[in-house]
PADREN-260302 format. One record per atom (N, C-alpha, C): residue number from 1; residue in three letters; atom name; x negated, y negated, z negated. Coordinates in steps of 0.05 Angstrom, whole numbers, always signed. Layout:
REM PADREN-260302
R   pos   code   site        X        Y        Z
R   NUM    ALA     CA        X        Y        Z
...
REM end
This chain:
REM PADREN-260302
R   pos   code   site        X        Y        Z
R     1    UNK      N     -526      -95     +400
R     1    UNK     CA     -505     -111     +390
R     1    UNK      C     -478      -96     +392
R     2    UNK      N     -465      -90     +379
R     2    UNK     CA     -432      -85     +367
R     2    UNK      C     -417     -101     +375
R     3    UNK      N     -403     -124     +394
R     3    UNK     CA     -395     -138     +405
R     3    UNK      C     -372     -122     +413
R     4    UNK      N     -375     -107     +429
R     4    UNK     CA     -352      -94     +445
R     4    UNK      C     -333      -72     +430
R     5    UNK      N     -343      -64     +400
R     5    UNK     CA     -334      -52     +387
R     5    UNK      C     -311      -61     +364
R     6    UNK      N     -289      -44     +369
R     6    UNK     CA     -258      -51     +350
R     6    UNK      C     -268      -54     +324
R     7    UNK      N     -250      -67     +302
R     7    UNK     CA     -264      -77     +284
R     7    UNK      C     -231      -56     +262
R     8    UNK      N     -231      -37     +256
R     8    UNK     CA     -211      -18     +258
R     8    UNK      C     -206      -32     +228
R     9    UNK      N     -214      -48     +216
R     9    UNK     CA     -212      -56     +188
R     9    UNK      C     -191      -71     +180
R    10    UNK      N     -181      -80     +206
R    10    UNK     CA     -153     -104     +202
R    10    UNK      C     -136      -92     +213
R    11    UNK      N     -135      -58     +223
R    11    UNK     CA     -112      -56     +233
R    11    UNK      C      -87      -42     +215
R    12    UNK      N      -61      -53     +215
R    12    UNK     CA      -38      -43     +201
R    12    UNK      C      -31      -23     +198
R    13    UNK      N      -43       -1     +183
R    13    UNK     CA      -39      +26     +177
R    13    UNK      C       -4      +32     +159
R    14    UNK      N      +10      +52     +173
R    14    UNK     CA      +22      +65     +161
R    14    UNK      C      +26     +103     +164
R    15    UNK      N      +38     +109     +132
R    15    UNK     CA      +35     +130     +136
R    15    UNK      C      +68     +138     +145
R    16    UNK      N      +58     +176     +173
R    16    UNK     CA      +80     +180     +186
R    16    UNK      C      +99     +199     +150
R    17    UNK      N     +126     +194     +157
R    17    UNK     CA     +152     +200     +142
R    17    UNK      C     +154     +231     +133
R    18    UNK      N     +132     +250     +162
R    18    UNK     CA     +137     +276     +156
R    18    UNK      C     +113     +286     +151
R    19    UNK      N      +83     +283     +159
R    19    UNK     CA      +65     +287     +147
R    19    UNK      C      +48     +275     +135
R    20    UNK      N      +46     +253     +135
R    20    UNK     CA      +22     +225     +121
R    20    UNK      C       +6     +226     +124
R    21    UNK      N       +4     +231     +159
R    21    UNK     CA      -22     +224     +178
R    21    UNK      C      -14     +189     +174
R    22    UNK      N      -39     +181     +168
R    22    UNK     CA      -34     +152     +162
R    22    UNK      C      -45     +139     +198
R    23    UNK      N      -26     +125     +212
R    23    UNK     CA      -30     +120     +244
R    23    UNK      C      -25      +81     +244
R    24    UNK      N      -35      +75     +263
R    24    UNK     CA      -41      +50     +268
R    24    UNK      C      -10      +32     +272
R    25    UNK      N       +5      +20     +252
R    25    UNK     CA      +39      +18     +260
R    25    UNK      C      +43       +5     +286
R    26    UNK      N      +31       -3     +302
R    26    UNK     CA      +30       +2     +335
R    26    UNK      C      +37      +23     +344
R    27    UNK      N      +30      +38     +335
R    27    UNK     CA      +33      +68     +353
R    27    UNK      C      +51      +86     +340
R    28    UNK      N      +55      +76     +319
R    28    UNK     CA      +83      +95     +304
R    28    UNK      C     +110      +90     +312
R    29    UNK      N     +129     +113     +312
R    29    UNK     CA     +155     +122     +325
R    29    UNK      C     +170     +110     +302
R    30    UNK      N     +199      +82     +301
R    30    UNK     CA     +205      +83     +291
R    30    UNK      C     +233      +79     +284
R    31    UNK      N     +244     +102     +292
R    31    UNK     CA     +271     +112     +290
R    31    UNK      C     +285      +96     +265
R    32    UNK      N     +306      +78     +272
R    32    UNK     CA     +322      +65     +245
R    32    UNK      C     +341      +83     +231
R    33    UNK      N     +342      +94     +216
R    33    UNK     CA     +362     +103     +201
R    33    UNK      C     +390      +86     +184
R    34    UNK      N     +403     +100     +162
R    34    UNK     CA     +424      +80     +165
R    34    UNK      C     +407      +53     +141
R    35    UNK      N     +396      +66     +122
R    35    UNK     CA     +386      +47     +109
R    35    UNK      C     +366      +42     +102
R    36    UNK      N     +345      +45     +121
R    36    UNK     CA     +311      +47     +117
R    36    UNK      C     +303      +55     +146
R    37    UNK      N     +278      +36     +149
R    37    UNK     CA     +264      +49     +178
R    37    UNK      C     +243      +77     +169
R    38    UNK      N     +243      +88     +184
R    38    UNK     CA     +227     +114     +182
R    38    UNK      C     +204     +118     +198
R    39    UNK      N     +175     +118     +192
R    39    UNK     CA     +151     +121     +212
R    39    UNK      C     +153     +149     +217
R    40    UNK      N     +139     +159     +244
R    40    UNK     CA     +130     +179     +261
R    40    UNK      C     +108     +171     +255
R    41    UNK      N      +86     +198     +266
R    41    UNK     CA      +58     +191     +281
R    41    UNK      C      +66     +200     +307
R    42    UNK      N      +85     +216     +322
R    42    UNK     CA      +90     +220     +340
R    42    UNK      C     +131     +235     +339
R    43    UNK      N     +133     +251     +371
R    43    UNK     CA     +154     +258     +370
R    43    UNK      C     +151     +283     +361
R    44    UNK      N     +133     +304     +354
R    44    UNK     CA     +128     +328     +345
R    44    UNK      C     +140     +325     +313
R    45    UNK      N     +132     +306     +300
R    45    UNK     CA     +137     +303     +269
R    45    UNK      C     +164     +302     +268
R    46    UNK      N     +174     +271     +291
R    46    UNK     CA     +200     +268     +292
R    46    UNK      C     +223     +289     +285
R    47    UNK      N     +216     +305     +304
R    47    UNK     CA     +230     +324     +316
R    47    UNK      C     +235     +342     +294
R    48    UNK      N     +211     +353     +276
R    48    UNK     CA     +204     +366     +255
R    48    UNK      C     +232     +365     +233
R    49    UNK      N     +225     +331     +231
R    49    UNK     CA     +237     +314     +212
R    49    UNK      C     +265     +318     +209
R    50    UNK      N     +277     +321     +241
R    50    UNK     CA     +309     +308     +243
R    50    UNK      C     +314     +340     +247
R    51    UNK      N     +294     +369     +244
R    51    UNK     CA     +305     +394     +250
R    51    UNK      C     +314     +406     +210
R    52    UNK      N     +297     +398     +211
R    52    UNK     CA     +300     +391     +172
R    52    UNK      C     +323     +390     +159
R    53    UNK      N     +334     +373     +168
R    53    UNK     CA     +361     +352     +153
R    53    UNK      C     +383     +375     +163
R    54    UNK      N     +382     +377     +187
R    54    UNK     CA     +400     +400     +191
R    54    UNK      C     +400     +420     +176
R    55    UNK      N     +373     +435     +177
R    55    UNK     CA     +370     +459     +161
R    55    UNK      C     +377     +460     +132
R    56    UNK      N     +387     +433     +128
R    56    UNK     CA     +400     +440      +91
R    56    UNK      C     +429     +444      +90
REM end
């Protein structure tokens, strides 16, 4: 019996802002910006993300 097992089919997927690893929106990082929230899958992307904007 499967009883004890997650049922991963109802859980709220979104995809992260810098690579579209699509992560459970529980567990996504989500930094507000001025006019839109922004998903992470973590602070590695984050970080990625906000090194980016600078670099233009």
């Amino acid at each position: 019996m499967l009883s004890n097992v997650a049922d991963f089919s109802e859980v709220d997927l979104i995809a992260c802002e810098f690579c579209l690893l699509e992560v459970p929106l529980t567990d996504a990082l989500t930094p507000e910006t001025d006019d839109y929230v922004a998903h992470y899958c973590g602070l590695e992307c984050y970080e990625q993300w906000k090194q980016q904007g600078r670099d233009k």
